[in-house]
Backbone as a ProteinNet text record, in pm:
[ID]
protein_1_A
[PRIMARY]
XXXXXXXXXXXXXXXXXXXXXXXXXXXXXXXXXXXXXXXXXXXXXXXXXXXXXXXXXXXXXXXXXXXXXXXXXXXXXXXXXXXXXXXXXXXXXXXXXXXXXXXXXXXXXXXXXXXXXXXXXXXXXXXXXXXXXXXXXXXXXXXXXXXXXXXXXXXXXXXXXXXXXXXXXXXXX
[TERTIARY]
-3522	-3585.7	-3647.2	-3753.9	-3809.9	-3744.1	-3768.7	-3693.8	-3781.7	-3880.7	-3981.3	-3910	-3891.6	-3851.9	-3694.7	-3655.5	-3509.9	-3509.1	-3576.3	-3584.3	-3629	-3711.6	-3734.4	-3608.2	-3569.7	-3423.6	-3363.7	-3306.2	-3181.4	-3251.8	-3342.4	-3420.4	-3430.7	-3452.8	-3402	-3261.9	-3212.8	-3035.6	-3002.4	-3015.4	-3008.8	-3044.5	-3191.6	-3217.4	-3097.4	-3040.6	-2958.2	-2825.3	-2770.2	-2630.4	-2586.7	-2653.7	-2616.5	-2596.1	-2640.1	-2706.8	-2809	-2863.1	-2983.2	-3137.5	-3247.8	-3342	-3352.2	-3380.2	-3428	-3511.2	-3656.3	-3760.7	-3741.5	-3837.7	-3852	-3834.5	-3884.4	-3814.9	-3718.5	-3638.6	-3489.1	-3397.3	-3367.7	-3341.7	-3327.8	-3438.3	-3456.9	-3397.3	-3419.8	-3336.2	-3195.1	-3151.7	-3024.8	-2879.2	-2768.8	-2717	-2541.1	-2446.6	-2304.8	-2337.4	-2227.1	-2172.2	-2040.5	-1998.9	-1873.6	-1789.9	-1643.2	-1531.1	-1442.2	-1318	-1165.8	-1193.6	-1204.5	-1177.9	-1057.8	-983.7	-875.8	-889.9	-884.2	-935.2	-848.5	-800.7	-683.8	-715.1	-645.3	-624.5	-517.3	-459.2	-370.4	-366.2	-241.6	-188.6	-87.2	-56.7	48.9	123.8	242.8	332.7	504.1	544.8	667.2	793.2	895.7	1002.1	1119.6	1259.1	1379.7	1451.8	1530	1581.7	1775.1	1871	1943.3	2027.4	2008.4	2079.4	2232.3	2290.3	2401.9	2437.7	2552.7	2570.7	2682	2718.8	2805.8	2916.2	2879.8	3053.8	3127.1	3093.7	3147.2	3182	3286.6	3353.4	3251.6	3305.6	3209.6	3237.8	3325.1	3335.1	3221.8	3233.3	3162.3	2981.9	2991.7	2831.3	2800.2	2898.7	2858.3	2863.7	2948.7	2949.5	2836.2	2808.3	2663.2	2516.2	2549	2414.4	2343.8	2472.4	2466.1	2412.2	2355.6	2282.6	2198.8	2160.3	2112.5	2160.5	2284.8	2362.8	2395.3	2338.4	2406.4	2390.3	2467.2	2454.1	2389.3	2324.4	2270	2078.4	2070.7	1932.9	1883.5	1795.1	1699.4	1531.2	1462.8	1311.5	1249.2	1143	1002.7	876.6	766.6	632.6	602.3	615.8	557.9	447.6	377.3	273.4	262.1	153.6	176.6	9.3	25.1	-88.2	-89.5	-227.6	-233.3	-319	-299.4	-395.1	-439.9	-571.9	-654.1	-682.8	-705.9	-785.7	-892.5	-993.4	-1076.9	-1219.7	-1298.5	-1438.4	-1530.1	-1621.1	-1737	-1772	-1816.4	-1887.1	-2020.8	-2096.2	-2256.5	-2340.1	-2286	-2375.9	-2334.5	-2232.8	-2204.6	-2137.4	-2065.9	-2074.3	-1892.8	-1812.6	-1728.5	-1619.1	-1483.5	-1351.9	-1330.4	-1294	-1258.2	-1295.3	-1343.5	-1393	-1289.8	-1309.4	-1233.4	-1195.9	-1248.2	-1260.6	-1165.5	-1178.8	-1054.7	-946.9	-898.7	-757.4	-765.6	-761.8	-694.2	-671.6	-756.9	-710.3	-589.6	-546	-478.2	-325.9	-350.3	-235.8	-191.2	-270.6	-270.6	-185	-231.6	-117.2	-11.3	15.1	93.1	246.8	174.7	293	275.3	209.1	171.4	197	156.9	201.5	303.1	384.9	537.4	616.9	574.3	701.5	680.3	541.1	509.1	609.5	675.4	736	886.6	931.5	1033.8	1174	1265.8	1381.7	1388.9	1385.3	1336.8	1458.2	1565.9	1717.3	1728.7	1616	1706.5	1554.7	1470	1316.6	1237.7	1247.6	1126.1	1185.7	1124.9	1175.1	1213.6	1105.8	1110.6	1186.3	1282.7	1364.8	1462.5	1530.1	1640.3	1756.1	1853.4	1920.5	1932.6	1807	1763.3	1791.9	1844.3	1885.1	1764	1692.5	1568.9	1544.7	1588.6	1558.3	1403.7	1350.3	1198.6	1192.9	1259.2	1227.9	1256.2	1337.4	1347.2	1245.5	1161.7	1096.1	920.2	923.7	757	776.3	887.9	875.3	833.3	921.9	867.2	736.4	663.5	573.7	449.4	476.1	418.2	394.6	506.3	529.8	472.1	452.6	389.7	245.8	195.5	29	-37.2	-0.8	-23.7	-129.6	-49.5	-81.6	-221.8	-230.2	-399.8	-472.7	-485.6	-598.3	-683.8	-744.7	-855.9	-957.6	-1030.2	-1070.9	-1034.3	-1032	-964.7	-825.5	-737.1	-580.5	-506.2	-434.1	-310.6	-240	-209.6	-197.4	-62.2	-81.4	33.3	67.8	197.4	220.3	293.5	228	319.5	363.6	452.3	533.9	633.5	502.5	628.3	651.4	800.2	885.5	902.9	872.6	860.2	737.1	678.3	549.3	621.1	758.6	773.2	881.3	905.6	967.3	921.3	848.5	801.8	864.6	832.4	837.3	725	729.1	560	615.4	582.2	562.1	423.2	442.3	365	327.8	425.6	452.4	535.8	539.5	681.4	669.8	516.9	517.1	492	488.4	523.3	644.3	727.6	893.2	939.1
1435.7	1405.7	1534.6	1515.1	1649.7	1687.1	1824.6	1854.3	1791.7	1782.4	1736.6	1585.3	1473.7	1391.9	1368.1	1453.2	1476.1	1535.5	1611.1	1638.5	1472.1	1480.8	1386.1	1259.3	1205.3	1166.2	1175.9	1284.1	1411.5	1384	1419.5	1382.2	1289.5	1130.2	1006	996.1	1003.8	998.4	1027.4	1129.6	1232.2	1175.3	1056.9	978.6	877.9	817.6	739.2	745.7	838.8	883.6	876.3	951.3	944.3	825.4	732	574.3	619.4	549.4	585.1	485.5	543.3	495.4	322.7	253.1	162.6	122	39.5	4.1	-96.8	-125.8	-249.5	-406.7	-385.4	-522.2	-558.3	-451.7	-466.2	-481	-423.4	-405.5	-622.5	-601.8	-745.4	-861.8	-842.2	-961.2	-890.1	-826.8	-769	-797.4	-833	-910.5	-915.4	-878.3	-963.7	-1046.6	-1143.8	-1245.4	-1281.1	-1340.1	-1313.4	-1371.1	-1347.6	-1440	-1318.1	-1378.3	-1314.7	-1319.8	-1208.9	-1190.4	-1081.3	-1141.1	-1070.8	-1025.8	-869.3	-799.1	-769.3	-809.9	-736.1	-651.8	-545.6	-440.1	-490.5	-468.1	-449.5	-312.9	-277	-96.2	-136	-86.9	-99	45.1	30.9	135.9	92	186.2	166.2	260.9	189.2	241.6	178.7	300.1	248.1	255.4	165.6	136.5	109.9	124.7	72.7	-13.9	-123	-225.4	-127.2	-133.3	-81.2	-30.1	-110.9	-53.5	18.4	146.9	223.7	186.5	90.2	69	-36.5	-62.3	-187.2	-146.5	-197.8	-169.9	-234.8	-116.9	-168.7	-293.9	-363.4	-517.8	-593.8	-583.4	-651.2	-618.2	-475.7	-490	-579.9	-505.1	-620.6	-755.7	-778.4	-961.4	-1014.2	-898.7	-929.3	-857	-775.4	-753.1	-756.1	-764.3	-811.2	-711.6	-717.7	-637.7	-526.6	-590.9	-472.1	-383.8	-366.8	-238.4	-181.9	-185.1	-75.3	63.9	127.9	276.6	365.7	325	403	331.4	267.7	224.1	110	29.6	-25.3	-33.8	-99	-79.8	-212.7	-185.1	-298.9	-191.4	-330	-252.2	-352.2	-277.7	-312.7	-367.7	-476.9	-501.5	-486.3	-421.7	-444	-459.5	-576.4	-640.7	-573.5	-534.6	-506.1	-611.4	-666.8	-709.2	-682.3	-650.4	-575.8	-707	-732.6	-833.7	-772.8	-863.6	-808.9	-860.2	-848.3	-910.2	-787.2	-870.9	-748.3	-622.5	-532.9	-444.1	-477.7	-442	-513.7	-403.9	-302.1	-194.7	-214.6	-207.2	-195.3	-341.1	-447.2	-567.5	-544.3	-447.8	-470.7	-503.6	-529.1	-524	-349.1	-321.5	-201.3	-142.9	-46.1	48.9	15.4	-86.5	-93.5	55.1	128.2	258.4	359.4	341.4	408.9	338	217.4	134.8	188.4	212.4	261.1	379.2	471.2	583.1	600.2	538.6	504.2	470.4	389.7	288.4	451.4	487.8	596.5	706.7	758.3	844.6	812.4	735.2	675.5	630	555.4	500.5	497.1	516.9	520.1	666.9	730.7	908.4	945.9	848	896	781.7	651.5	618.4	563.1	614.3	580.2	657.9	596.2	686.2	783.1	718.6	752.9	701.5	759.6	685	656.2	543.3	439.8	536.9	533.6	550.4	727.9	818.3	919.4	1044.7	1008.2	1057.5	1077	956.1	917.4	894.9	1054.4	1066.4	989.8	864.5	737.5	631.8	619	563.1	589.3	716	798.2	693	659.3	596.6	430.3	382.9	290.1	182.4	36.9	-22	-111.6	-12.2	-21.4	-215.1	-307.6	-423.1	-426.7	-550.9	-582.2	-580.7	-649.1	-707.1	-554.6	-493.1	-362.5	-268.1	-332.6	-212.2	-193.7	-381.5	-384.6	-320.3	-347.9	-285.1	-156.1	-100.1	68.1	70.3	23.8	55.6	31.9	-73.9	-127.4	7.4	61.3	166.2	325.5	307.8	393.8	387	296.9	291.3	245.9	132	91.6	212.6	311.5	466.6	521.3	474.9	513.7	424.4	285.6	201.9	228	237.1	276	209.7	78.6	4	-104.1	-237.7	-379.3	-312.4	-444.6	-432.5	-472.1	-401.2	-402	-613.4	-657	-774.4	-825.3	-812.9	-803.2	-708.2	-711.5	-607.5	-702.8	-706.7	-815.8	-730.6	-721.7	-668.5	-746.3	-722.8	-863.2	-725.5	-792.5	-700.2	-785.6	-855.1	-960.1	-1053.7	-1098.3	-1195.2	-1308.4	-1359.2	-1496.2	-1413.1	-1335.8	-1278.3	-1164.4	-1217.2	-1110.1	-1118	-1029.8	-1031.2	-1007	-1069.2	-1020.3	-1012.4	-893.5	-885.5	-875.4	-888.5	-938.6	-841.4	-741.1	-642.7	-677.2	-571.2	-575.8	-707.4	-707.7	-820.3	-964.9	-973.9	-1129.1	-1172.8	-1093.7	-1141.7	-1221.7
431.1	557.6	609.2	659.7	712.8	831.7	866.4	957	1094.7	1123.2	1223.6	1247	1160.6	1171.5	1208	1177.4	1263.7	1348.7	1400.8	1549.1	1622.7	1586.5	1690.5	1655.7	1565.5	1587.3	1666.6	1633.8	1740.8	1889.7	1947.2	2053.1	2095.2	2021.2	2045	2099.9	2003.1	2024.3	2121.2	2168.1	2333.4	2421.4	2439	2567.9	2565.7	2455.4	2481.3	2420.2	2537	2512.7	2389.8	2240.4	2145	2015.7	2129.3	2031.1	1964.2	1862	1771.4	1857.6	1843.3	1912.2	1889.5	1987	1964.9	1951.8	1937.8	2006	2076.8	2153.1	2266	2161.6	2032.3	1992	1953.1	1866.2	1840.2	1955.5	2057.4	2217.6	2263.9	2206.3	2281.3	2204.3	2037	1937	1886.3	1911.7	1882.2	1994.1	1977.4	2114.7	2014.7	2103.2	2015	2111.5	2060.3	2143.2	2210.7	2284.2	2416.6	2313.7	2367	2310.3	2224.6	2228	2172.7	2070.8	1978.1	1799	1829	1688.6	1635.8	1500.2	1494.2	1378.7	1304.7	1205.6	1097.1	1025.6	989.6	868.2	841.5	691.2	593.5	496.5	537.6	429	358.8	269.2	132	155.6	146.3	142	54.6	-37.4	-68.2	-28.9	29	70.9	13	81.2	45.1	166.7	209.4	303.7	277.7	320.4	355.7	509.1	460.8	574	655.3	725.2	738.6	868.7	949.8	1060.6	1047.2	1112	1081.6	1184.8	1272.6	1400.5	1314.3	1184.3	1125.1	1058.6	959	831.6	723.8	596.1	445.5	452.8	415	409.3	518.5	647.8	761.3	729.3	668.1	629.8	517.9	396.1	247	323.7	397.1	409	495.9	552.9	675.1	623.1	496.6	478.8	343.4	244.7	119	-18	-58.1	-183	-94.4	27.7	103.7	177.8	165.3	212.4	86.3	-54	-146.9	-65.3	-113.8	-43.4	-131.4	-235.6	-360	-306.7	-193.7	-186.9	-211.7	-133.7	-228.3	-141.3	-247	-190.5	-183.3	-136.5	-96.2	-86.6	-160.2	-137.9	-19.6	61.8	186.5	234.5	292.4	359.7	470	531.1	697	760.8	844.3	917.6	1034	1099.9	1215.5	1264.8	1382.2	1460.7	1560.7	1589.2	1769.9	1754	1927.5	1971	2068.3	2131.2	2203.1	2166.6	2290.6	2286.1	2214.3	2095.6	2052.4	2105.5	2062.7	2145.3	2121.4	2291.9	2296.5	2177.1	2178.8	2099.3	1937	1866.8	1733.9	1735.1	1827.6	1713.1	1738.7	1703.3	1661.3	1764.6	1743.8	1816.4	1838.4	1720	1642.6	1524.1	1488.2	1360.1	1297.9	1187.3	1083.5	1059.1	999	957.8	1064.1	1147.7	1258.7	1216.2	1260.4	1224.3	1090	1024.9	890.3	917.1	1003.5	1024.5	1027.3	1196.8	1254	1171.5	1139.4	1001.8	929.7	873	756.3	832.4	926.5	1015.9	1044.3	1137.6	1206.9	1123.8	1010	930.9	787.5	729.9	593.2	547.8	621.5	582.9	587.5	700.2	724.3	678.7	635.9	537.8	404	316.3	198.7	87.3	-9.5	-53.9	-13.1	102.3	220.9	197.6	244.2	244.8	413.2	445.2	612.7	669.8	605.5	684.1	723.5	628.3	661.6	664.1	641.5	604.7	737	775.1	922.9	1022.5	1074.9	1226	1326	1346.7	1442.9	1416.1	1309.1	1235	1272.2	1297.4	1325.1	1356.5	1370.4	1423	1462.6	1358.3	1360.2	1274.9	1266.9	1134.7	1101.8	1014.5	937.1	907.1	915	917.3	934.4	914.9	900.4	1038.5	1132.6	1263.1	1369.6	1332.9	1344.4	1366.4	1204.6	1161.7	1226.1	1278	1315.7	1493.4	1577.2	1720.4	1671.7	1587.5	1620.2	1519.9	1448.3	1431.1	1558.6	1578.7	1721.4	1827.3	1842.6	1939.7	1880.5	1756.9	1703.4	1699.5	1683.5	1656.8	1795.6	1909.8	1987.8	2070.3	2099.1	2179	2140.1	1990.5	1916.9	1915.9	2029.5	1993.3	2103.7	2078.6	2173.3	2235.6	2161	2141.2	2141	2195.1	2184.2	2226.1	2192.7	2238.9	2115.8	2126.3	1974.8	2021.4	1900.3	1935.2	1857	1734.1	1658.7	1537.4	1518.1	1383.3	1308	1168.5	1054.4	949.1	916.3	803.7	697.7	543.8	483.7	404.4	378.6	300.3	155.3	164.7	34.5	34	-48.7	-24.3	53.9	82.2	93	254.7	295.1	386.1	479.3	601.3	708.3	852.6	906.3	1109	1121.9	1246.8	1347.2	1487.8	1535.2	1650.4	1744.7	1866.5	1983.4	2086.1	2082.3	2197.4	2271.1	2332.7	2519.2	2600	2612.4	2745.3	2646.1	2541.3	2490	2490.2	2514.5	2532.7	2657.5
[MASK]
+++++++++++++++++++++++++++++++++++++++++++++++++++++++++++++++++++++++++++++++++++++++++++++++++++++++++++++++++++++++++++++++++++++++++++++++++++++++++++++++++++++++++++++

């Protein structure tokens, strides 16, 4: 691109707070439309977790938590759904930048429990009995803080293809 032609770009951009120029006909056939969309991402992560409350005796866990209290571990490749909700944006169309929510996802929880032991690895875990239903509040409480855009709506986490939780947030309770 010549540089002449990017100036005047750059110069465009600048009359309108950093939007790209329009002309008077795009302006006029270009439009979202009103109404609630709910945007999902999905991230893959594998962990190891143990089930296990410690005010209970070994017996009361094995009998209450089963193959999932070995104390030697076990794992899941994790799925986890996010959902924003929220009306288009009039300028780009979207809820949310796909491309951000993964950000987002990728920080938040994918960096800190890909590859992790849930029980003793990740900080926000601490003291926590890593369960699925467990495990989507605090992710919830983890990513919620970075949406910026639309409203966090739900968090789904299957720990098995045939076994998930979803949560709603605080005020769906």
């Amino acid at each position: 691109m010549s540089r002449t032609l990017a100036t005047k770009k750059t110069a465009a951009r600048s009359k309108n707070n950093g939007a790209p120029a329009r002309s008077a006909r795009s302006a006029e056939s270009v439009r979202s439309l009103k109404g609630l969309v709910n945007v999902t991402r999905q991230v893959h992560f594998n962990s190891a977790h143990r089930l296990y409350n410690p005010a209970f005796s070994d017996s009361w866990n094995e009998e209450q938590f089963g193959l999932c209290t070995n104390p030697h571990w076990h794992g899941h490749n994790y799925v986890l759904e996010v959902t924003v909700r929220g009306e288009p944006d009039d300028i780009t169309g979207y809820v949310i930048d796909l491309g951000e929510l993964k950000r987002v996802l990728n920080e938040t929880i994918v960096k800190k429990c890909d590859h992790r032991n849930l029980n003793e690895e990740v900080d926000f875990l601490r003291g926590v009995i890593p369960s699925t239903e467990n495990l989507v509040i605090a992710f919830w409480n983890e990513i919620e803080p970075h949406i910026k855009s639309g409203k966090l709506h739900s968090v789904r986490l299957y720990e098995t293809p045939r076994n998930f939780a979803e949560y709603f947030g605080h005020s769906a309770s």
